[in-house]
C-alpha positions in Angstrom: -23.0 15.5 8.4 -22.5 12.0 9.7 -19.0 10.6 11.0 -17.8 8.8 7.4 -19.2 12.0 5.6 -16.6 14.4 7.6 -14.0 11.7 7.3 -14.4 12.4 3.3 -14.9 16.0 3.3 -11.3 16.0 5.9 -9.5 13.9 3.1 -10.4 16.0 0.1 -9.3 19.2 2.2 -5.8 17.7 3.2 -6.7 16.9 6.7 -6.5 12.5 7.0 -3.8 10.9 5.1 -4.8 8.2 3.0 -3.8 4.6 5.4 -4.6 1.6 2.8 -4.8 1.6 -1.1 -7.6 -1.7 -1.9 -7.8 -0.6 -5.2 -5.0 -1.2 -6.2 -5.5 -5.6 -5.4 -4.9 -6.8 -9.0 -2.0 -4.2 -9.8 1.4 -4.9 -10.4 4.1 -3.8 -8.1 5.0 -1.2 -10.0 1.9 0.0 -11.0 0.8 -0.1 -6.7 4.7 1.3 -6.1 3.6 4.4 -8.4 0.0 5.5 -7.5 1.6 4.8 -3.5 4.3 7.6 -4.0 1.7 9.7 -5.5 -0.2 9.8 -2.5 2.5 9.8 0.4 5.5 10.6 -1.8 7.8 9.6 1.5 6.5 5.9 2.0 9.1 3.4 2.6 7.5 0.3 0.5 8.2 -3.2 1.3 7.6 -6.2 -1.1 7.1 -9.1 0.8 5.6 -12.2 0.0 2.3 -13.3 1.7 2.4 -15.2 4.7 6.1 -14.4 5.9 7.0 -13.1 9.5 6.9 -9.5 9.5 7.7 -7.0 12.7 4.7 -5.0 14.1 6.2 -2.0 15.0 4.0 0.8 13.6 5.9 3.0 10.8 3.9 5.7 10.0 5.8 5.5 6.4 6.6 2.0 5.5 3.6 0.3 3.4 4.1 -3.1 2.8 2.8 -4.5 -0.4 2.2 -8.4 0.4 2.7 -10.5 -3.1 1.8 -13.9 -3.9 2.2 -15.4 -7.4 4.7 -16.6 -9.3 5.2 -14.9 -12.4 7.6 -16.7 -14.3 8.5 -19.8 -14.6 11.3 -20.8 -12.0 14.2 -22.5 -13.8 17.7 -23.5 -13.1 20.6 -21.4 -13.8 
């Protein structure tokens, strides 16, 4: 069995917890917010918009889903 093959087999018997989601690039926040909980249903997610200043202090809850589009239009009011 080679290294990424026990990697797998660990994950599917509950050993590895699951550390980054790239499927879900193209989602909506609350489509990423959902399938996240599913996996680690204690995460502490954090919207933040891409390129700001963020800490990097390891939290081995907090995933932070970096956005960055504009979905509506910005008006006055």
């Amino acid at each position: 069995m080679s290294y990424g093959q026990s990697i797998a087999a660990g994950c599917l018997a509950g050993e590895e917890k699951k550390t980054s989601w790239p499927e879900l690039v193209g989602k909506s926040i609350e489509e990423a917010r959902e399938i996240i909980l599913k996996d680690m249903p204690d995460a502490d997610i954090v919207v933040v918009p891409t390129g700001s200043a963020v800490t990097e202090d390891l939290r081995s809850n907090r995933v932070r889903i970096f956005v960055d589009i504009v979905a509506t239009t910005p008006n006055i009011g």
